[in-house]
KOLGU-4560 file (N, C-alpha, C; in nm, 3 decimals, padded with zeros to 5 digits):
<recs>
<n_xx: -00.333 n_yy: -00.212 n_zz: 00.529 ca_xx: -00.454 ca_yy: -00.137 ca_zz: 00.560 c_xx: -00.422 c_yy: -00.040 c_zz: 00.673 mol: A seq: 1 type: UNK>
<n_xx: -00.457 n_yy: 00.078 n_zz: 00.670 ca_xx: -00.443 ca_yy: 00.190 ca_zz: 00.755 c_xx: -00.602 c_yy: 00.182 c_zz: 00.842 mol: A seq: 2 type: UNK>
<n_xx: -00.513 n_yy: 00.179 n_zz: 00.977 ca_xx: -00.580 ca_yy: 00.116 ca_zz: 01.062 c_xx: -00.716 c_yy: 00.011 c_zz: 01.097 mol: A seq: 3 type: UNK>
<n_xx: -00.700 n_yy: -00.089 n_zz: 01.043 ca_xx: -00.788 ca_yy: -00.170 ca_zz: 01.015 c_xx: -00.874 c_yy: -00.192 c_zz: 01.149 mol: A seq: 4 type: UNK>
<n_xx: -00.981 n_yy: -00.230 n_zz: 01.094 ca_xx: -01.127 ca_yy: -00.287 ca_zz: 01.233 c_xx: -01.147 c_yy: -00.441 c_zz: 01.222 mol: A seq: 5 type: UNK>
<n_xx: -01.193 n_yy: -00.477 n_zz: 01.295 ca_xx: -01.247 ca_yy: -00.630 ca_zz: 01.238 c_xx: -01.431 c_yy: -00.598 c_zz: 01.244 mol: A seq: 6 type: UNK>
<n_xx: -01.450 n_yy: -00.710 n_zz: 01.138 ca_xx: -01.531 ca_yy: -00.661 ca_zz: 01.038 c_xx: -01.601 c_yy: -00.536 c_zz: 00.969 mol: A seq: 7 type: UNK>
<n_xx: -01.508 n_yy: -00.440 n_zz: 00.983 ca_xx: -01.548 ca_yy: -00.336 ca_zz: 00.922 c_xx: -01.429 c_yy: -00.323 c_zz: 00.796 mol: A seq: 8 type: UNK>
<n_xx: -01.334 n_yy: -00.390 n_zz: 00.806 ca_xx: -01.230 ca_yy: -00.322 ca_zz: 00.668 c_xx: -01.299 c_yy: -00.402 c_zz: 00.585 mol: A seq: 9 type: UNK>
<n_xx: -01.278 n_yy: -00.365 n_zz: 00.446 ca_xx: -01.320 ca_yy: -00.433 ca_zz: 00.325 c_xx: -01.200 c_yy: -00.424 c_zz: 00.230 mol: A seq: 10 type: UNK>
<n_xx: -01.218 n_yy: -00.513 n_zz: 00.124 ca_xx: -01.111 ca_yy: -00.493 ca_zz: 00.005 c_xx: -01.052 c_yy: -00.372 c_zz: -00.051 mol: A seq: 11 type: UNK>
<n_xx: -01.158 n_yy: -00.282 n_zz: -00.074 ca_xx: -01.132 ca_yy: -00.128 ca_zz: -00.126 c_xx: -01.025 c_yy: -00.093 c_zz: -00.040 mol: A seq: 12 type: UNK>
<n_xx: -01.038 n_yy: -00.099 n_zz: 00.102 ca_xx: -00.986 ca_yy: -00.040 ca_zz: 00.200 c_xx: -00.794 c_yy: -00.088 c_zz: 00.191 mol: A seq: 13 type: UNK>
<n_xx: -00.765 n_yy: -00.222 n_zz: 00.140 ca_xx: -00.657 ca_yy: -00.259 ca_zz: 00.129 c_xx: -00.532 c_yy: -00.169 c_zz: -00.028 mol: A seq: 14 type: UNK>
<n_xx: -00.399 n_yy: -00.179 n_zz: 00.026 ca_xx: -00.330 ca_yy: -00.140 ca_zz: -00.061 c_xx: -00.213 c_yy: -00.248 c_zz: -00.100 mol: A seq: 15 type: UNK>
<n_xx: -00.231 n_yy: -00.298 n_zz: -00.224 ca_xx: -00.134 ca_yy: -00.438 ca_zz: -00.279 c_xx: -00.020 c_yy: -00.350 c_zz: -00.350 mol: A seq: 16 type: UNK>
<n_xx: 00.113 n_yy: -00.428 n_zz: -00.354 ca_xx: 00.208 ca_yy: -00.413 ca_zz: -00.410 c_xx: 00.235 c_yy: -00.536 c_zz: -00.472 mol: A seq: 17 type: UNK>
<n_xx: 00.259 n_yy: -00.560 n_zz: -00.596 ca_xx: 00.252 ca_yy: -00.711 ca_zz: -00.653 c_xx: 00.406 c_yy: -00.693 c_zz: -00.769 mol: A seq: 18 type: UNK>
<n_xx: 00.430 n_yy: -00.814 n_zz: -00.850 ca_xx: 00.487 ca_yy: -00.797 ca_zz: -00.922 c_xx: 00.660 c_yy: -00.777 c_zz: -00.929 mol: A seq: 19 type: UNK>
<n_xx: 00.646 n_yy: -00.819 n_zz: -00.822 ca_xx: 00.793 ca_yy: -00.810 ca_zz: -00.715 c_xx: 00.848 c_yy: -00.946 c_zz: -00.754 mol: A seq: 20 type: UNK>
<n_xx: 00.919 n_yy: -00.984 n_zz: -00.851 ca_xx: 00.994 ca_yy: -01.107 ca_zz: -00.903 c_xx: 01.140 c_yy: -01.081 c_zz: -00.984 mol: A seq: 21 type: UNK>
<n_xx: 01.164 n_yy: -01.177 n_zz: -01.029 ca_xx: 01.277 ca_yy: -01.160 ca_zz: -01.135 c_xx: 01.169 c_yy: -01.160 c_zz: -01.331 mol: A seq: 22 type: UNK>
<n_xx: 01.206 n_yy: -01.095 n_zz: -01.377 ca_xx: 01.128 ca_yy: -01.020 ca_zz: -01.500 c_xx: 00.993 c_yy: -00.938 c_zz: -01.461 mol: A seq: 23 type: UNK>
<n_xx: 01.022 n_yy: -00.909 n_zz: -01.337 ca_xx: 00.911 ca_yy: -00.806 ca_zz: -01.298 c_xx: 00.983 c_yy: -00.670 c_zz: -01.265 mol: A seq: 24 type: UNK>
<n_xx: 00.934 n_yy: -00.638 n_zz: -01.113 ca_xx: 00.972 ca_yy: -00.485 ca_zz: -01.024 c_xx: 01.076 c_yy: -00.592 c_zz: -00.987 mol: A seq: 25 type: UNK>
<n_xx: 01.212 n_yy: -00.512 n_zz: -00.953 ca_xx: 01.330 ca_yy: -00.526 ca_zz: -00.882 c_xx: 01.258 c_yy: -00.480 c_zz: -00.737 mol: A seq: 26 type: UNK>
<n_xx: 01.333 n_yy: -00.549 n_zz: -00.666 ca_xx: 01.316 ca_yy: -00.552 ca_zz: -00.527 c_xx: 01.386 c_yy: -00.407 c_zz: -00.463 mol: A seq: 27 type: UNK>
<n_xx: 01.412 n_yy: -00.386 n_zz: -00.502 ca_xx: 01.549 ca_yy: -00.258 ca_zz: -00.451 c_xx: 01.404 c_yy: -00.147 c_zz: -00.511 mol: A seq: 28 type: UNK>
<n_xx: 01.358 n_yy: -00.156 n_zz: -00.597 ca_xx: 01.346 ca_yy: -00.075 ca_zz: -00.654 c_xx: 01.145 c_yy: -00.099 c_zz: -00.602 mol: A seq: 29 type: UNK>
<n_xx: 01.114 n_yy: -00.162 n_zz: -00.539 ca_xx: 00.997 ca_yy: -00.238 ca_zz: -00.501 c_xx: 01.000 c_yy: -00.171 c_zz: -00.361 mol: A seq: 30 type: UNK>
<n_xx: 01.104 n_yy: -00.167 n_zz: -00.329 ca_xx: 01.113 ca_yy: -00.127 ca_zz: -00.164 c_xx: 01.101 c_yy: 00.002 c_zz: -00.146 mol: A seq: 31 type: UNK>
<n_xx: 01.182 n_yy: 00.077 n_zz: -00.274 ca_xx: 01.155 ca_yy: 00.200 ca_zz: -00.262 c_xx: 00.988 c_yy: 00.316 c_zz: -00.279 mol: A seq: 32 type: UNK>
<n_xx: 00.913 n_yy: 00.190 n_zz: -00.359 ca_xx: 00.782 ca_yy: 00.192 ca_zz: -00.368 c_xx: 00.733 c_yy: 00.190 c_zz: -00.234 mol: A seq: 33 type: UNK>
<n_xx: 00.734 n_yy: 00.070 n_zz: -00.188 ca_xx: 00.700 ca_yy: 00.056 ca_zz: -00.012 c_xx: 00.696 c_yy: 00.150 c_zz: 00.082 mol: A seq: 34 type: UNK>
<n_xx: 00.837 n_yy: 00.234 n_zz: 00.050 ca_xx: 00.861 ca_yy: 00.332 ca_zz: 00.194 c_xx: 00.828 c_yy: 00.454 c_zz: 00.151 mol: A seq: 35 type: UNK>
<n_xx: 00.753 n_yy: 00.493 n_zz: 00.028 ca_xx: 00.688 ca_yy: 00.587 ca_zz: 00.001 c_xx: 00.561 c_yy: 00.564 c_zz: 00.001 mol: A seq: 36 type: UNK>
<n_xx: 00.518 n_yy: 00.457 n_zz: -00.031 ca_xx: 00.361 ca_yy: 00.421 ca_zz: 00.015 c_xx: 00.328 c_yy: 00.439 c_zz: 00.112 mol: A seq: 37 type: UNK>
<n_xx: 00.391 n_yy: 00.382 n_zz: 00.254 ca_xx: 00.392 ca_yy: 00.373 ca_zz: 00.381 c_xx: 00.366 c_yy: 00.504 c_zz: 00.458 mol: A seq: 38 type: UNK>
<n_xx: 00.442 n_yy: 00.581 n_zz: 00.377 ca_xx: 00.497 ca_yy: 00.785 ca_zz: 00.416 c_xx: 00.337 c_yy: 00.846 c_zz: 00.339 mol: A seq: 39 type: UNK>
<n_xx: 00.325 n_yy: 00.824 n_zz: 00.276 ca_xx: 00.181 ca_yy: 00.845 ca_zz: 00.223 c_xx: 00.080 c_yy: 00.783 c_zz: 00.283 mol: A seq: 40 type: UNK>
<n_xx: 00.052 n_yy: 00.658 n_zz: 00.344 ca_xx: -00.030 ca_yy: 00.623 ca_zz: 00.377 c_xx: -00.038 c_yy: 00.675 c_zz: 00.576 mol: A seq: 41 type: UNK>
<n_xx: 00.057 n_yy: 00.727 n_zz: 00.582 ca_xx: 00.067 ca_yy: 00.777 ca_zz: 00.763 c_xx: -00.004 c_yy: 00.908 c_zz: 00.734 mol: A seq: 42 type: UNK>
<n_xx: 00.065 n_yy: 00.963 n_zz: 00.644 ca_xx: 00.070 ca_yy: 01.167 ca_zz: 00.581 c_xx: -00.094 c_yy: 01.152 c_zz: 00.574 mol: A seq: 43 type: UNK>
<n_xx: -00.182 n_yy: 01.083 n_zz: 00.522 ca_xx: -00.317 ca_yy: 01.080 ca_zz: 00.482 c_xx: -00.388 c_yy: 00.997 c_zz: 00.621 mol: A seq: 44 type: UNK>
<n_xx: -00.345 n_yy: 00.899 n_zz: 00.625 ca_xx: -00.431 ca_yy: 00.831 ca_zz: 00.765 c_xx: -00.509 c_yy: 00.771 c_zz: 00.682 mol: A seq: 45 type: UNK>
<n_xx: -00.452 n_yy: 00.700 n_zz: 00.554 ca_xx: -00.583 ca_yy: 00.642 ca_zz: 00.492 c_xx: -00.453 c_yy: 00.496 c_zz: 00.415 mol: A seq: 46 type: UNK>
<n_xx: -00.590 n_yy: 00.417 n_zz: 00.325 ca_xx: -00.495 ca_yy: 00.354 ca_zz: 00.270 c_xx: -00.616 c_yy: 00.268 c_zz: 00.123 mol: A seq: 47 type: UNK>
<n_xx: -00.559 n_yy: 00.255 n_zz: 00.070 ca_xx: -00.692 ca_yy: 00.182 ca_zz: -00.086 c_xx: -00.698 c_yy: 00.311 c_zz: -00.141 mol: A seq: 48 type: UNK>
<n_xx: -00.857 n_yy: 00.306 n_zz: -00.180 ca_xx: -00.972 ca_yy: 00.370 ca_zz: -00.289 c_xx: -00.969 c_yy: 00.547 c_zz: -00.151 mol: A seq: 49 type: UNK>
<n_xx: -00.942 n_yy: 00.525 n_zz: -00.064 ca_xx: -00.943 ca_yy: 00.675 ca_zz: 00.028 c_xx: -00.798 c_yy: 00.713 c_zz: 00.018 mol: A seq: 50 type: UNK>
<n_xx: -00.692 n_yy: 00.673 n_zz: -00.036 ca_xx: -00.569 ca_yy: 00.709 ca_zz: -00.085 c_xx: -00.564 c_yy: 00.868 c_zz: -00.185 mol: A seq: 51 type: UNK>
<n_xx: -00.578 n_yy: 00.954 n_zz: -00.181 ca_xx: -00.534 ca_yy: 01.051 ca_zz: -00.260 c_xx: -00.392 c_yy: 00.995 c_zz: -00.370 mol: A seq: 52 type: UNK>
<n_xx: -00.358 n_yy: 01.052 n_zz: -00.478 ca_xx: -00.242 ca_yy: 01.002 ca_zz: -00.574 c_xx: -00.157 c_yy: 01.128 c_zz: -00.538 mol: A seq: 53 type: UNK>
</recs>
């Protein structure tokens, strides 16, 4: 969550990465998801359903 409050964040507000196993996302390749999420989620100041694609 990009910059979270207490009791003000909600679910919308969160961003999941799932699926990260063996017969899933490769980890290598999971991470590289991560550190572009992360670069996107600073670049915007946001993170969930306020995420631009």
């Amino acid at each position: 969550v990009y910059s979270p409050r207490v009791a003000t964040t909600v679910e919308a507000d969160r961003t999941c990465i799932s699926n990260i196993h063996q017969g899933g996302t490769p980890p290598v390749e999971a991470a590289a998801v991560i550190v572009d999420l992360a670069k996107r989620m600073l670049e915007q100041k946001a993170s969930g359903i306020n995420m631009s694609r």
